[in-house]
C-alpha positions as CSV (number, residue, x, y, z in Angstrom):
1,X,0.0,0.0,0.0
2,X,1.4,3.6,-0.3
3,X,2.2,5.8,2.2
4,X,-0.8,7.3,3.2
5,X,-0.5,11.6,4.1
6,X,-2.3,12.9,7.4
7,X,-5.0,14.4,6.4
8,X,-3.8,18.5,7.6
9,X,-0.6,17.6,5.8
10,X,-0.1,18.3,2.4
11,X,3.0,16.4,0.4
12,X,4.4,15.8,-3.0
13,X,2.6,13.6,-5.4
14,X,5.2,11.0,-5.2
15,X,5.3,11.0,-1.4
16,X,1.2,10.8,-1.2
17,X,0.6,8.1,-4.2
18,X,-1.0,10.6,-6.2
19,X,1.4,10.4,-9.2
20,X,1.3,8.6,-12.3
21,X,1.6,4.7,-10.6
22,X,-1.2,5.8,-8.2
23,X,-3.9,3.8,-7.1
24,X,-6.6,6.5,-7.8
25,X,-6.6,8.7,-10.7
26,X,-3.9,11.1,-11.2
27,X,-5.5,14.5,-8.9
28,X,-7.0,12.2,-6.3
29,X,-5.3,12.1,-2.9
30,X,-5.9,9.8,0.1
31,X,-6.4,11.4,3.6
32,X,-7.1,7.8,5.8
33,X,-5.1,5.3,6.4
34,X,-8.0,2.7,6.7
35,X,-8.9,3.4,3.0
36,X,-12.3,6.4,3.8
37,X,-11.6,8.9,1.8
38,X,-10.0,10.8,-1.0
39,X,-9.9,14.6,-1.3
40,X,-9.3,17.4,-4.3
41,X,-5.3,18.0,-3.6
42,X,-6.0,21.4,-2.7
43,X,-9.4,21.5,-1.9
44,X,-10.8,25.0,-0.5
45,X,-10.9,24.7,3.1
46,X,-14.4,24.8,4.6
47,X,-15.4,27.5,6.4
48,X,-16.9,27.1,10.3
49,X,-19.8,28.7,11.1
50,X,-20.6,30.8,14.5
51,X,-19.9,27.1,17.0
52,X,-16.7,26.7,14.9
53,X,-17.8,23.9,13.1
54,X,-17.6,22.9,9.6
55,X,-20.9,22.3,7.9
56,X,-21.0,19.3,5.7
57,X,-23.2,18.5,3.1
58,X,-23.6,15.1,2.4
59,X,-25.0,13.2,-1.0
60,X,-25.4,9.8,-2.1
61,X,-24.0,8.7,-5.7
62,X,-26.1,6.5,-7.3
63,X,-29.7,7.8,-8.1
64,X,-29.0,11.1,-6.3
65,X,-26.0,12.4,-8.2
66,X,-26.3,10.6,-11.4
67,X,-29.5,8.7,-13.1
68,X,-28.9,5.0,-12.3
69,X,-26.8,2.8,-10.5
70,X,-23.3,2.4,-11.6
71,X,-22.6,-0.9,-10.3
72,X,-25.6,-1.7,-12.8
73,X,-24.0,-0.5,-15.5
74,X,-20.6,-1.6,-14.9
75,X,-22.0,-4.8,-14.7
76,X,-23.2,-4.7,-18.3
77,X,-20.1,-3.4,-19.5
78,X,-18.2,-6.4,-18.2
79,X,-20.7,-8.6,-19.7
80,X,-20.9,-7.2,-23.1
81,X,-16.8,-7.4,-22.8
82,X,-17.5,-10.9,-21.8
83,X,-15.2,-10.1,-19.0
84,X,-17.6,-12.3,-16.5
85,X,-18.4,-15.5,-17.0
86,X,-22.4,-16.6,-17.2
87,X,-22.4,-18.2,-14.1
88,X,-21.2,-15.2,-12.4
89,X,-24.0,-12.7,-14.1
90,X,-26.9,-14.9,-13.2
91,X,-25.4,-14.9,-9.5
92,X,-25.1,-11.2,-9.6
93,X,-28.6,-11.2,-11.2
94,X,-30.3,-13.1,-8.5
95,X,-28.7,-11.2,-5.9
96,X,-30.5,-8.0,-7.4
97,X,-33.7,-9.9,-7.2
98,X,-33.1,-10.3,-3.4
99,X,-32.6,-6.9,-3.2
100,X,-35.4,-5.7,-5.4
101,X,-37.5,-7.5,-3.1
102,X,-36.0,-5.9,0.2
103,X,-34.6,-9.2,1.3
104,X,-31.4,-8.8,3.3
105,X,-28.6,-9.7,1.5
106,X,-24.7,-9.8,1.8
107,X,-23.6,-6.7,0.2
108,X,-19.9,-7.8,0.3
109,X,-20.4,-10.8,-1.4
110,X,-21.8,-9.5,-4.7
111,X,-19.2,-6.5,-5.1
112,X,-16.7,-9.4,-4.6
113,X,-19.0,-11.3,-7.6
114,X,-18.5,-8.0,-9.9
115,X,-14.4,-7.7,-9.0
116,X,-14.1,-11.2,-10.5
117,X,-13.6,-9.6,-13.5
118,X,-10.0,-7.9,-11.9
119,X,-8.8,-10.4,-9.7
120,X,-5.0,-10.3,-10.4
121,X,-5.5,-7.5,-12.7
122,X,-2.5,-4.1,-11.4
123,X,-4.9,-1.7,-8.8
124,X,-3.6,0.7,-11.2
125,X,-4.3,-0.4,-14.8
126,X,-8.0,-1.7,-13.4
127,X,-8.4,1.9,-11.6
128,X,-7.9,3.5,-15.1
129,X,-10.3,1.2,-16.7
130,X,-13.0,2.3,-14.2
131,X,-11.8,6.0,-15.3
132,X,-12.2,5.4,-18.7
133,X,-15.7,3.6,-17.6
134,X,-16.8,6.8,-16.2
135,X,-15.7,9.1,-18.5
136,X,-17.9,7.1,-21.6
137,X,-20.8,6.3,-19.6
138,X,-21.3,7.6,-15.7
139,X,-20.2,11.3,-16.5
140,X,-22.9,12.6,-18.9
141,X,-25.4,10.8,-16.2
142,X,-24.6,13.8,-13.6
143,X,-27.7,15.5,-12.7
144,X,-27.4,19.0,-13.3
145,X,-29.1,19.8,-10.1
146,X,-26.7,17.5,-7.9
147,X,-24.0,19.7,-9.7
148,X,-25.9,22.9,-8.9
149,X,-26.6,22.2,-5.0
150,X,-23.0,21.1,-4.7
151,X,-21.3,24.2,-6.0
152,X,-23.9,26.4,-3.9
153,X,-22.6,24.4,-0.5
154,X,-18.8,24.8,-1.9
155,X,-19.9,28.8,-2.4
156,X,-20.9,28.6,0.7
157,X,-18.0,27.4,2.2
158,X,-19.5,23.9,3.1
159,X,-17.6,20.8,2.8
160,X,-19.0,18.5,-0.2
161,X,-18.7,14.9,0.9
162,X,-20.0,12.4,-1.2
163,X,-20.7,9.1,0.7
164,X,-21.3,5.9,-2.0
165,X,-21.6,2.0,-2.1
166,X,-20.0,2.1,-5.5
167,X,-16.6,1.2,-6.1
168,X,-14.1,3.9,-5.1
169,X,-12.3,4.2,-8.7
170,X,-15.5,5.3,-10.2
171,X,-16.3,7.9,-7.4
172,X,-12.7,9.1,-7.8
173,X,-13.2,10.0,-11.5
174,X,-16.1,11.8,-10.6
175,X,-14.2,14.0,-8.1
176,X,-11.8,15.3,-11.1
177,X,-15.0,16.4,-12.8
178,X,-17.8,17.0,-10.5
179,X,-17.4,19.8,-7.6
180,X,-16.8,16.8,-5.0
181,X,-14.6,17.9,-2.0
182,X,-14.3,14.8,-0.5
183,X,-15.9,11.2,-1.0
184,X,-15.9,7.8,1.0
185,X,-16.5,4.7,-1.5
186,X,-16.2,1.2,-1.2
187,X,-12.7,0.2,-1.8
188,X,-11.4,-3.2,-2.8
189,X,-8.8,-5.0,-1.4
190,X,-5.5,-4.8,-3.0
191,X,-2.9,-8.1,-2.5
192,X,1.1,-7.6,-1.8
193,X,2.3,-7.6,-5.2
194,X,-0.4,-4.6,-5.6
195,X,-3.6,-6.7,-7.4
196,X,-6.9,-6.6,-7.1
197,X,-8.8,-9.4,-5.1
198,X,-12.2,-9.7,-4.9
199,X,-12.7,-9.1,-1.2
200,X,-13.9,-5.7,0.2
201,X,-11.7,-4.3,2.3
202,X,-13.9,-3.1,5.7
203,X,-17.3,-2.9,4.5
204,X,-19.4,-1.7,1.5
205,X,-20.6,1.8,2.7
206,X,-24.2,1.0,2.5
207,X,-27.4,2.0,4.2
208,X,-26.2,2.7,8.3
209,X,-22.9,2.3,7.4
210,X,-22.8,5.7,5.3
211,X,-23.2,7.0,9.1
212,X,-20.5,5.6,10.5
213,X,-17.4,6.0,8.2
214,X,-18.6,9.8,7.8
215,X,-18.8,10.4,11.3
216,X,-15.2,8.6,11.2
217,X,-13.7,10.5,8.5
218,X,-15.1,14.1,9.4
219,X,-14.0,13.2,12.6
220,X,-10.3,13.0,11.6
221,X,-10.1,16.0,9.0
222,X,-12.2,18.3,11.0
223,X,-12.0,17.4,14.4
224,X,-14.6,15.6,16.8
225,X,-17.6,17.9,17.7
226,X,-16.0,20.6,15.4
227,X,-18.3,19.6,12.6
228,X,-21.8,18.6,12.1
229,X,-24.0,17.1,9.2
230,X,-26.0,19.9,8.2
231,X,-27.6,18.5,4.9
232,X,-27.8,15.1,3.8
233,X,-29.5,14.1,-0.2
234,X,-30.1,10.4,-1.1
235,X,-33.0,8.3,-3.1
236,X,-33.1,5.5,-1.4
237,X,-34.9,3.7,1.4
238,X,-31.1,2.5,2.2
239,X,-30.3,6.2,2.7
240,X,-32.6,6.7,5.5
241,X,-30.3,6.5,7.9
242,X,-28.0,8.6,6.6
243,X,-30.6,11.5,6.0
244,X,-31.9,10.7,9.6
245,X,-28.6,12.3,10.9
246,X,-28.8,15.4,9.3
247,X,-30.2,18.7,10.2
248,X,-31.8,19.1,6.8
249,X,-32.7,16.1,5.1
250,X,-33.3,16.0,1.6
251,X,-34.8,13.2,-0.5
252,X,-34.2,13.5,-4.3
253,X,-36.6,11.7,-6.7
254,X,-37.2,9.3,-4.0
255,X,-38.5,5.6,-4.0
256,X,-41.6,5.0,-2.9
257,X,-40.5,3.9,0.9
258,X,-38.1,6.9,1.3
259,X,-41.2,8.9,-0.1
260,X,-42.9,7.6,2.9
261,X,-40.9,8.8,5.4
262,X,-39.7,11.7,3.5
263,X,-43.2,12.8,4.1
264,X,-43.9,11.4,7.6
265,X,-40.7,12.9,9.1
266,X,-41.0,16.3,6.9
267,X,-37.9,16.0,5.3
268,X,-37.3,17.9,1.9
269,X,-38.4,16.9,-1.3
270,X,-36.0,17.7,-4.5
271,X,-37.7,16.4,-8.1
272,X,-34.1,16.3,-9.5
273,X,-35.2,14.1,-12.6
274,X,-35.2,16.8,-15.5
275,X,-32.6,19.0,-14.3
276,X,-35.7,20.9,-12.1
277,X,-35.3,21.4,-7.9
């Protein structure tokens, strides 16, 4: 693994792994040891308000951010590549059944089903596949309004953290393109000799766990009780939890659950679908 920066230090692309033979995309700079986050190199530092505490603004990836799921459609990518075999699709297929249906499932599991197709594969060479992914088909997904609110909270002097179950490559190229501060993805475990496995390393950040590893991760850039979640925007029923924290909760283009309590707990409502708030 590469030495890893603390995240109030700021060091040479060679010394941080930001460089050419990076892990991440070239721009994209690690600021946790344990593999939470990635930040701008020089991001703009968020201003605290009156209590001296950063406000962060918080938003989901998938559905929220950009139409779709992008585990989804990386899926299909491999499969029309043929870069995963049958067995492995219908596997992957069932397991979205489960989950269409609400029934628990092991999230780990089927992100280790997709990374099948890298198992061996240099963390750098599959990290600038998932680039290139991005670039032809997640990018021109970006809602306009996700863009919008997120450049009004940077404005504002907020700190944008985006907090998704999808693979940490693909968040990454996002962050050179989209007006993400910081973002906490799921990474993939990387073996000695610097290869992908298919085993997650911690846990997927999914559903309560989007909690956690922000609390965690604002904790060590910003200091404990010297920031506070002061918006959070997901789609999901699995991002109740996450929105739950925040001081203004905001549900964009919401399934019919979140809807639910969307409307029971009085969060906000964003319609973020054709580019309208």
């Amino acid at each position: 693994m590469p030495i890893v920066p603390k995240p109030s230090v700021l060091v040479p692309d060679e010394e941080c792994g930001c460089g050419a033979a990076a892990r991440l995309p070239e721009g994209i700079c690690r600021v946790t040891p344990a593999a939470l986050g990635a930040e701008r190199l020089l991001p703009a530092q968020p201003v605290r308000d009156g209590s001296g505490k950063v406000q962060v603004a918080a938003f989901d990836f998938d559905g929220t951010c950009i139409r779709g799921n992008s585990p989804v459609l990386l899926v299909r990518h491999l499969a029309r590549r043929r870069m995963l075999k049958p067995s492995v699709i219908a596997r992957i297929m069932g397991w979205g059944a489960c989950y269409k249906a609400r029934l628990p499932q092991n999230e780990s599991w089927v992100r280790g089903l997709v990374f099948r197709a890298f198992v061996g594969q240099p963390a750098a060479e599959v990290n600038r596949f998932l680039r290139d992914f991005y670039d032809r088909f997640i990018d021109e997904r970006f809602r306009p309004d996700a863009e919008a609110a997120m450049l009004a909270h940077e404005e504002a002097g907020h700190a944008v953290v985006c907090v998704s179950a999808t693979f940490e490559p693909i968040v990454a190229a996002a962050m050179q393109r989209r007006p993400i501060q910081y973002a906490i993805a799921t990474r993939m475990k990387v073996d000695f000799q610097g290869n992908y496995t298919d085993k997650v390393e911690g846990l997927p950040i999914e559903g309560s766990q989007k909690v956690q590893v922000l609390s965690q991760f604002c904790d060590e850039r910003f200091g404990e009780g010297r920031w506070e979640l002061a918006w959070a925007y997901g789609d999901h029923h699995s991002d109740r939890a996450l929105l739950a924290a925040a001081a203004h909760p905001c549900a964009v283009t919401p399934d019919r659950p979140l809807t639910r309590t969307a409307n029971a707990e009085g969060y906000e409502i964003l319609d973020w679908r054709q580019g309208r708030k």
